[in-house]
C-alpha positions as CSV (number, residue, x, y, z in Angstrom):
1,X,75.3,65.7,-26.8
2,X,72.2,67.8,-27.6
3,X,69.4,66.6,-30.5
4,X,70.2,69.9,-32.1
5,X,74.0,69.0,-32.0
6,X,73.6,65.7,-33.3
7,X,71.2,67.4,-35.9
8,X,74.0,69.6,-37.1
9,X,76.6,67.1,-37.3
10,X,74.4,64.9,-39.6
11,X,74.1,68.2,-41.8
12,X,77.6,68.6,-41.8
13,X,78.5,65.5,-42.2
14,X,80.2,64.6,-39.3
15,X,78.0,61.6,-38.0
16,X,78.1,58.7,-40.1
17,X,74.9,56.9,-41.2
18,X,73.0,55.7,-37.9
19,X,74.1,52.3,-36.5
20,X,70.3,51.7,-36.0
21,X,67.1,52.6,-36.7
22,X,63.9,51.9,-34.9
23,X,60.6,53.3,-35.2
24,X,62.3,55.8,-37.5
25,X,64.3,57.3,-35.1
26,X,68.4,57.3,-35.4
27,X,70.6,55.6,-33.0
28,X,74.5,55.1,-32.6
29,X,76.5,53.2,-31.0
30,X,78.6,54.5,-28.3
31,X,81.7,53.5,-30.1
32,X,80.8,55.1,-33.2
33,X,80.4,58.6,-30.9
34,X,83.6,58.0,-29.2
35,X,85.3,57.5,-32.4
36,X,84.1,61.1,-33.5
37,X,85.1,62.8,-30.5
38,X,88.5,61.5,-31.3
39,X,88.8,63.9,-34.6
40,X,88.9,67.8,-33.9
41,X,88.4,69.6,-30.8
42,X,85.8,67.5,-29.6
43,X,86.4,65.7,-26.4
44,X,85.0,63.6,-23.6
45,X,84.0,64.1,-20.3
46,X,85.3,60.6,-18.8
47,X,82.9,61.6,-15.7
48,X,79.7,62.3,-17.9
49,X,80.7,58.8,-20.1
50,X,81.1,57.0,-17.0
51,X,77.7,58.2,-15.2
52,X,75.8,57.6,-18.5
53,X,77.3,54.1,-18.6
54,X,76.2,53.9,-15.3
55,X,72.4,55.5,-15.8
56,X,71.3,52.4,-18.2
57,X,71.3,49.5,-16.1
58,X,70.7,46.8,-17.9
59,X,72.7,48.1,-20.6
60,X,75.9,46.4,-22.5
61,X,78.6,48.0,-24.8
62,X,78.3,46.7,-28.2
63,X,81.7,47.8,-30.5
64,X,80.2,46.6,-33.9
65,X,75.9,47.3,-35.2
66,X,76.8,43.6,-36.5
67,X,76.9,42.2,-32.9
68,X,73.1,44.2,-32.3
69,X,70.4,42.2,-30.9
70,X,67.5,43.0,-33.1
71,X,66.2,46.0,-31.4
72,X,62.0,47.2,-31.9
73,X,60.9,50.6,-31.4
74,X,57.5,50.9,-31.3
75,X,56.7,50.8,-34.8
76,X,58.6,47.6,-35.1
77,X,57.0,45.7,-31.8
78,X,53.2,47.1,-33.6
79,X,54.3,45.3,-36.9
80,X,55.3,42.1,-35.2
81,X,52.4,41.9,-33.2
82,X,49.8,43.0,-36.3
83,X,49.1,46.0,-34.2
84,X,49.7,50.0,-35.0
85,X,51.8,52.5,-33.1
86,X,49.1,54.0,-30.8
87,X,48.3,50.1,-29.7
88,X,51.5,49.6,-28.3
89,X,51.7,53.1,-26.7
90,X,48.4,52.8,-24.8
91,X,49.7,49.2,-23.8
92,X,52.7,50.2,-22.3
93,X,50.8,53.1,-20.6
94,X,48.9,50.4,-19.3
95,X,51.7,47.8,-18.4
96,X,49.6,44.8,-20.7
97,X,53.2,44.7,-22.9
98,X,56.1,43.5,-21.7
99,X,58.7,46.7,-19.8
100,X,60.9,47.8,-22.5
101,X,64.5,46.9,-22.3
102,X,65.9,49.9,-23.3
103,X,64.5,53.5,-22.9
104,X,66.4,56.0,-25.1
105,X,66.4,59.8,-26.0
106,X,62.8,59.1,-24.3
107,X,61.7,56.4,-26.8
108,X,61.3,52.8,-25.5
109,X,63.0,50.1,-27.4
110,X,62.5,46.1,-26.9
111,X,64.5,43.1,-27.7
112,X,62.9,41.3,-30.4
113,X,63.0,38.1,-27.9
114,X,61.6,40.3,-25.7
115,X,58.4,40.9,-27.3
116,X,58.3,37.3,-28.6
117,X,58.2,35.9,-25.3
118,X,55.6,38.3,-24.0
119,X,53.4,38.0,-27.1
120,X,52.1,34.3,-26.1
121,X,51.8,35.2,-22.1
122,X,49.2,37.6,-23.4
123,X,47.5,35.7,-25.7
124,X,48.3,37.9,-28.8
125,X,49.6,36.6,-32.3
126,X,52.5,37.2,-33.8
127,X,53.2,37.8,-37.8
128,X,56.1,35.8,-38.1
129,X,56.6,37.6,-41.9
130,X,57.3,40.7,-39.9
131,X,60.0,39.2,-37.3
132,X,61.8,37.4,-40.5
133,X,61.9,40.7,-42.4
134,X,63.4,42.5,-39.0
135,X,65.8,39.6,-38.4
136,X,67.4,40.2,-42.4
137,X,68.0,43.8,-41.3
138,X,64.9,45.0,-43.1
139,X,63.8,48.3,-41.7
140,X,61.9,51.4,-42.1
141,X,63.2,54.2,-43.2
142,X,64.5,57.4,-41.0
143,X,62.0,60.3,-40.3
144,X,62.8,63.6,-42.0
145,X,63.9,65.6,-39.4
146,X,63.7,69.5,-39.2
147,X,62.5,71.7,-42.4
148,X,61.4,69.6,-45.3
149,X,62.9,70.4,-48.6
150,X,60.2,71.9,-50.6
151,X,61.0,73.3,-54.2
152,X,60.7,77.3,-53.7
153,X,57.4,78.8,-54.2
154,X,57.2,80.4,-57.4
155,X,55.3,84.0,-57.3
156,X,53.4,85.1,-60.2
157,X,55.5,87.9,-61.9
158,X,54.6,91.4,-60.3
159,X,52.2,93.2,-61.8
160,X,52.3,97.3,-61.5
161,X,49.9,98.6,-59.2
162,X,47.5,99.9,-61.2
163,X,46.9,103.9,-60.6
164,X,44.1,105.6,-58.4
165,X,40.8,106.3,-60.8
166,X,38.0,108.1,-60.3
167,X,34.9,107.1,-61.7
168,X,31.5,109.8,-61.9
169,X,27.8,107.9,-61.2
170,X,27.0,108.0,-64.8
171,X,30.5,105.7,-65.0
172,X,29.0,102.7,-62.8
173,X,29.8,99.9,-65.5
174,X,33.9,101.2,-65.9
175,X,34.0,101.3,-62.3
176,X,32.7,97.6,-61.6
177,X,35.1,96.6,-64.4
178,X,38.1,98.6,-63.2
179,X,37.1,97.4,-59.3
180,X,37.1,93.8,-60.3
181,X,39.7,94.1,-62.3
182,X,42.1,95.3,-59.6
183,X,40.6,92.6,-56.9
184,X,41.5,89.4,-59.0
185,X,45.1,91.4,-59.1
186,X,45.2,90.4,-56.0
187,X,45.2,93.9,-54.5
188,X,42.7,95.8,-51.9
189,X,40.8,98.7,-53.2
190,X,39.8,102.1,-50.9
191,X,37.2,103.7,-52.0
192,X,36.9,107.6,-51.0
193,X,33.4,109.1,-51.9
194,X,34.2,112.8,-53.1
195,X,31.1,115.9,-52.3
């Protein structure tokens, strides 16, 4: 399924609340998106399910979020090793963090263990606060995907246009008032010298 599907379903309502979150990103289980197809017209392609199963290798099917393992995105591993999000990026770019377990819709994901048992190999601390708090389920929340709401801009009410003047050299002080007049209006002024 497409982001932009997946998108629209959430609008819609179709997809229930994510079975996951990590570093603010949504994730479901596979049974939960099976269980959709089953409603409507929406079907599966038993060959695309099966080469998908077959593209994650180190991957196991999981029928209930309650069975998860407690899975880190990058956010996650950056809080449980005192570090930010751009730390853990340039360590994976540079292999000084353990592989990730999982990579998904392009975003790596780690075991919790994982990352515990690679923290000491490297020498680096761990905030044990942080891996309690993921352990009870506590998570960040989801990032807002697509257009923000915002509260409609609210123009000022129209003002008429004001008319076309024409001022005489002996008028300079009505014409500077009339010009400035008309440019904190908000409106652009030509100005046509007559012979």
């Amino acid at each position: 399924m497409e982001r932009q599907t997946s998108q629209k379903w959430r609008t819609e309502g179709t997809l229930p609340e994510p079975d996951l979150l990590a570093s603010g990103n949504p994730y479901w289980l596979l049974g939960t998106v099976l269980h959709i197809s089953s409603d409507d017209d929406r079907q599966v392609d038993q060959q695309q399910l099966t080469d998908f199963k077959a593209s994650i290798p180190r991957g196991y099917e999981v029928q209930d979020k309650e069975q998860l393992p407690v899975i880190l995105g990058i956010q996650e591993a950056g809080r449980v090793l005192g570090q930010n999000a751009q730390a853990i990026s340039r360590w994976r770019n540079r292999r000084s963090i353990a592989e990730a377990d999982l990579v998904l819709s392009g975003s790596p994901l780690w075991l919790l263990e994982t990352v515990l048992a690679d923290a000491p190999q490297r020498q680096r601390p761990v905030d044990q606060a942080e891996v309690a708090k993921l352990r009870a389920g506590q998570r960040g929340t989801q990032k807002p995907r697509g257009r923000r709401a915002s509260p409609p801009a609210i123009s000022p009410p129209l003002q008429p246009r004001p008319a076309a003047r024409t001022f005489t050299a002996a008028e300079r002080d009505a014409a500077v008032a009339f010009l400035t007049s008309v440019l904190s209006g908000g409106y652009s002024v030509t100005i046509t010298p007559q012979r």
